[in-house]
C-alpha positions in Angstrom: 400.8 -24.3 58.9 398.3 -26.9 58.4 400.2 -30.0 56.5 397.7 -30.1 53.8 397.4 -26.4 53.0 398.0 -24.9 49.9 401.4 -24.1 49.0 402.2 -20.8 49.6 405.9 -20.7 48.8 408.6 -22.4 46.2 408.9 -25.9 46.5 411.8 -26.7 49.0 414.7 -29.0 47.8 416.1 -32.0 49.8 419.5 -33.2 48.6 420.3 -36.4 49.3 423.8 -37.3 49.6 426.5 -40.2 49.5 429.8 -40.8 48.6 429.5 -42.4 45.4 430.4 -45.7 43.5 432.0 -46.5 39.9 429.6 -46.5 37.0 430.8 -49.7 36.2 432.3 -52.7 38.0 435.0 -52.6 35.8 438.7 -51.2 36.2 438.2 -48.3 33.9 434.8 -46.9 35.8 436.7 -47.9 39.2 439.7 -45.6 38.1 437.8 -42.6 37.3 436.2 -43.4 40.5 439.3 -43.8 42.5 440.9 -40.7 40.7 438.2 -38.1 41.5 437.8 -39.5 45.3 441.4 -39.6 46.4 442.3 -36.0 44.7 439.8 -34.9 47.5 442.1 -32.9 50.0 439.4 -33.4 52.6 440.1 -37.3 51.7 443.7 -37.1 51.6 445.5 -34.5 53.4 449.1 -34.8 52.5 450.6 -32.6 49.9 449.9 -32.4 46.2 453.9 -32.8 45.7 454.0 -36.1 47.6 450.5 -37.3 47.3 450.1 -37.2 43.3 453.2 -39.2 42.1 451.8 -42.1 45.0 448.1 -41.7 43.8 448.7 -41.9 39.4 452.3 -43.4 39.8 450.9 -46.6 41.9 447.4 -46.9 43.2 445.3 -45.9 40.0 447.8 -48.3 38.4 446.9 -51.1 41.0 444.0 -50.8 42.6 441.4 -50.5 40.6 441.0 -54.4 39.1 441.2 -56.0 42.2 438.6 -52.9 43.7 436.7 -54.0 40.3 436.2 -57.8 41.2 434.8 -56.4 44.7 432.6 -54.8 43.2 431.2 -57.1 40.5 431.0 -59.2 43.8 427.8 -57.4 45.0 427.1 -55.2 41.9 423.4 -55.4 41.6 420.9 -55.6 38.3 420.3 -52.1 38.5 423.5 -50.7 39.0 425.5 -50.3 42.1 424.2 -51.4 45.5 424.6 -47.5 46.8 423.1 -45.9 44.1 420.4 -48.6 43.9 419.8 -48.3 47.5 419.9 -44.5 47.6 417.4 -43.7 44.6 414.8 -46.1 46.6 415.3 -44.0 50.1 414.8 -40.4 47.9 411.0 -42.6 46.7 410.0 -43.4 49.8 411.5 -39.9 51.3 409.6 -38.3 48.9 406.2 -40.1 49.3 406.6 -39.6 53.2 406.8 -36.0 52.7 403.8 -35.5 49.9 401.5 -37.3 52.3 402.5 -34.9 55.1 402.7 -31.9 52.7 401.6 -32.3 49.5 403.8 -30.3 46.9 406.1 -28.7 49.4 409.2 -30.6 49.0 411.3 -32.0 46.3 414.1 -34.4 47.1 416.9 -35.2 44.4 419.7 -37.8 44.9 423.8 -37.2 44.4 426.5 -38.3 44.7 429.7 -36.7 46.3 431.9 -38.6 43.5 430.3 -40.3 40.7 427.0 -40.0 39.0 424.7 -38.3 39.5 426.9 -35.2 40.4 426.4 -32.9 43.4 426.4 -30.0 40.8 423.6 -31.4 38.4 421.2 -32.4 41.3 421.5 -28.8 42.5 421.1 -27.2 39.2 417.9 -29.0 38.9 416.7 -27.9 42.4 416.7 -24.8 41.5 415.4 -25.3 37.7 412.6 -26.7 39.2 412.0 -23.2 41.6 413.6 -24.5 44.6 415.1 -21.5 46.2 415.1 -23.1 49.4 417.5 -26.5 49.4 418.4 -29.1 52.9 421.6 -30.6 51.5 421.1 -34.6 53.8 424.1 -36.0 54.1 423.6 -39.7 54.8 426.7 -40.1 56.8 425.4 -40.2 60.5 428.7 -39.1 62.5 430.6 -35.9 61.2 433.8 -36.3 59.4 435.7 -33.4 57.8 436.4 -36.6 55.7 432.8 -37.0 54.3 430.1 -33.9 55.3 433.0 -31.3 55.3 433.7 -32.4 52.1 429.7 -32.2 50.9 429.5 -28.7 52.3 433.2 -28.0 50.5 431.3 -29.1 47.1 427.9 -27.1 47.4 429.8 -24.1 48.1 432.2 -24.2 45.0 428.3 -24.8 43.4 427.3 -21.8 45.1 430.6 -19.7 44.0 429.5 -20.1 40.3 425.8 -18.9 40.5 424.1 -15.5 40.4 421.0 -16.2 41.8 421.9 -18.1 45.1 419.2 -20.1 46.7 419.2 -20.3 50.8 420.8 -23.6 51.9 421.4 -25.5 55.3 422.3 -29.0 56.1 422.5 -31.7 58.8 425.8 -31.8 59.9 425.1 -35.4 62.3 422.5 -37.3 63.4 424.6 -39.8 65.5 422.7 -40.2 68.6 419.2 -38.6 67.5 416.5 -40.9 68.5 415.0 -42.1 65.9 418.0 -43.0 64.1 418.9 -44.9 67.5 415.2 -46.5 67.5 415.5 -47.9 63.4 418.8 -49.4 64.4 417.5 -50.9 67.6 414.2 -52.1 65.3 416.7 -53.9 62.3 418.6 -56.0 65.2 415.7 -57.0 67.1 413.6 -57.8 63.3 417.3 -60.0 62.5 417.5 -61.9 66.1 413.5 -62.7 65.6 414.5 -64.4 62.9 417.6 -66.0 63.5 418.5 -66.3 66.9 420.9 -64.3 69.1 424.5 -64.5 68.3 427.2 -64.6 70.8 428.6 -61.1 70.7 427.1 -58.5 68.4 430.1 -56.2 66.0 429.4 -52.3 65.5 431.7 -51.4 63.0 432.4 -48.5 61.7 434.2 -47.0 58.4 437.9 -45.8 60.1 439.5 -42.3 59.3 443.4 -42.0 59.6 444.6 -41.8 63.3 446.0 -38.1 62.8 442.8 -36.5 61.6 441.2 -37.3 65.0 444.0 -35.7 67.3 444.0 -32.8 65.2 440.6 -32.6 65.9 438.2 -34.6 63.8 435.0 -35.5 66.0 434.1 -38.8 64.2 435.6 -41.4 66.9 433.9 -39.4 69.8 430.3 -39.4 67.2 431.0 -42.9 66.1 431.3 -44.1 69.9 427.9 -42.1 71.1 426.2 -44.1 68.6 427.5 -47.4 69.6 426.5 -46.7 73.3 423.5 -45.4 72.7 422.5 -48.3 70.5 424.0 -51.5 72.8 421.6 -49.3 75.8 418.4 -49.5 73.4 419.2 -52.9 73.1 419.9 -53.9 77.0 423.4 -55.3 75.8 425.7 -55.9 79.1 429.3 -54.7 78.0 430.7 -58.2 77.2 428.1 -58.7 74.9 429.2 -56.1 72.3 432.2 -53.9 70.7 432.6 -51.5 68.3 436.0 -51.3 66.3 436.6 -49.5 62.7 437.1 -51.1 59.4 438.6 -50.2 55.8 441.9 -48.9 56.3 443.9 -47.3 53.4 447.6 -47.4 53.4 450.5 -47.7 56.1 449.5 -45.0 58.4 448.0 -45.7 61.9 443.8 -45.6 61.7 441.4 -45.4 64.6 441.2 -48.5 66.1 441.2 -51.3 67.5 440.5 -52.2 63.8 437.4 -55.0 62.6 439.8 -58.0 61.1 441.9 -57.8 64.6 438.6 -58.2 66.6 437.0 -61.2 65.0 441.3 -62.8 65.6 440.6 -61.7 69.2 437.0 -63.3 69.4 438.0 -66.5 67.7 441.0 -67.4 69.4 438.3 -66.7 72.6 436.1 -69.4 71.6 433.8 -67.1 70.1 431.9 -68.9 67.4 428.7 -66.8 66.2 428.9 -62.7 65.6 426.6 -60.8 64.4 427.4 -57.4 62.3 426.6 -54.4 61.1 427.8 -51.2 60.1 426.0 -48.2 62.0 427.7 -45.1 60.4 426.5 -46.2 56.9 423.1 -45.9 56.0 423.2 -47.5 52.6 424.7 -50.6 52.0 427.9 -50.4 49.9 431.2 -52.1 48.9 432.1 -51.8 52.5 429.5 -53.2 53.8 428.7 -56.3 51.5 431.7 -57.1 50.0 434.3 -56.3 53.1 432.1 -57.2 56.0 429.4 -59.6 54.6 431.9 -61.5 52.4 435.1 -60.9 53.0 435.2 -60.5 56.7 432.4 -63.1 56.9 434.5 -65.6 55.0 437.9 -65.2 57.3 436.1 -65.3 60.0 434.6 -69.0 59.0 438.3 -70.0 58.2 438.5 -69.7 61.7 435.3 -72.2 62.8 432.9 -69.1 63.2 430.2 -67.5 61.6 429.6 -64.0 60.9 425.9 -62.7 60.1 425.6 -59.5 58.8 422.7 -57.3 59.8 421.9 -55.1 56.6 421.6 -51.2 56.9 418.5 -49.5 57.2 418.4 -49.0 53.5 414.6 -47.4 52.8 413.5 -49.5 56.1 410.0 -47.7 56.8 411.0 -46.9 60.2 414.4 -44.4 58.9 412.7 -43.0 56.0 410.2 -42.0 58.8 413.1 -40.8 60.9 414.8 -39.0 58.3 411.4 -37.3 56.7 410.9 -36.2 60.2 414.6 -34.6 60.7 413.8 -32.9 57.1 410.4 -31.3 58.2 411.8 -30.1 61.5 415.0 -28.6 60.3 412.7 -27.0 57.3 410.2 -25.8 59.7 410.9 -22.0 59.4 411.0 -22.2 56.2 407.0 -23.3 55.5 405.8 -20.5 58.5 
């Protein structure tokens, strides 16, 4: 099919999805937040019995000020940094795919927890005559923790309606190419700038320890992407690790973990580190408060500096790479 034919079917939908921020930086929004995220079995797999008199008897009581103040730390004029960042990839996702094919797609932005809802991006999807939807999940190594739960959320959608539209989704995109190329780009664009650092940091967002040995493939995906990236950028071993950050609770998480690292480099001699966070492909709390601030600030308390590379954010080069992963995966559907 010629890319500027005539459409000759519905439009097809493109759902873009994240995890989701607070409305607010403020402890009220962070606890309806906190609430709806950690009652997600996918997130938490302990038993309601147990789990529920921790969650509403302690951390909603706790938690959400000081997660507040985190967030009012990089809370941006328009809103949160994720959501901010998230609505600009759907623009330029969308205008990538109307210059290819005009009036074919329609792309719409959610939120796994939060605004905008899952369920109201979908309904208008299909309001709009998408009977065709990709759901996108901008996580770039699988999780049962993150895309299982996406996929868990469009099929309770799905249970409730009559008229069901065709859906698939991308499960991973952890070593694809051009993903691998628009990281490779953003380090090279950052040390063109500003010079080399010493040793450069991957890190990535951890999962508890037990959800990988019973079989989660995140680690494995998370490591694929972190070889595959140091190769495109000719780093010998030395030069570069990758280690997991944001840890919840008392339970053992995938390590070795990010704080511990930067101990180990500094007491090393190490003195200048570069960062950033390949599995997230929208700067976050995670990402600019914990790494670019928080990390970045221990770190300096220990006669080093830590430069944070952003994420690819609506970079030109992954809003290419993802329009591409959307036309190819939709391909039958425009024959």
């Amino acid at each position: 099919m010629n890319s500027a034919a005539p459409l000759q079917h519905s439009p097809i939908g493109v759902l873009l999805v994240n995890l989701g921020s607070p409305a607010a930086p403020e402890a009220g929004a962070v606890r309806r937040y906190l609430a709806e995220f950690l009652s997600d079995p996918r997130v938490i797999e302990a038993p309601r019995w147990l789990w529920w008199p921790i969650l509403h008897g302690v951390i909603l009581r706790v938690r959400p000020r000081r997660s507040a103040e985190a967030y009012d730390s990089v809370w941006m004029t328009e809103g949160s940094p994720l959501l901010v960042y998230s609505r600009r990839q759907a623009t330029a996702l969308q205008g990538i795919l109307d210059r290819q094919a005009p009036g074919v797609y329609q792309v719409a932005v959610a939120m796994r927890y939060g605004s905008p809802p899952m369920t109201v991006a979908l309904d208008r999807l299909c309001a709009s005559g998408c009977e065709r939807i990709l759901v996108l999940p901008l996580y770039p190594q699988y999780s049962a923790t993150t895309t299982a739960s996406v996929i868990d959320s469009v099929g309770a959608w799905l249970s409730a309606q009559r008229a069901l539209p065709e859906v698939q989704w991308v499960n991973q995109y952890a070593c694809a190419p051009g993903y691998i190329a628009a990281l490779a780009a953003s380090v090279r664009a950052y040390w063109d700038r500003m010079g080399q650092g010493e040793r450069l940091l991957m890190s990535f967002h951890g999962i508890p320890q037990r959800y990988a040995d019973l079989g989660d493939p995140y680690p494995v995906q998370c490591q694929m992407t972190a070889q595959a990236l140091a190769a495109a950028l000719a780093l010998e071993p030395d030069q570069w690790t990758m280690a997991f950050q944001s840890r919840f609770g008392p339970t053992r998480w995938l390590g070795p973990y990010t704080d511990d690292v930067l101990v180990e480099w500094a007491t090393h001699g190490v003195r200048t580190v570069d960062a950033l966070c390949p599995g997230f492909a929208t700067d976050c709390l995670e990402t600019l408060e914990e790494i670019a601030i928080r990390y970045a600030g221990e770190f300096q308390k220990m006669n080093g500096t830590l430069r944070y590379i952003p994420a690819l954010n609506d970079a030109p080069d992954h809003m290419e790479f993802l329009a591409d992963l959307v036309t190819c995966r939709t391909m039958p559907w425009r024959a």
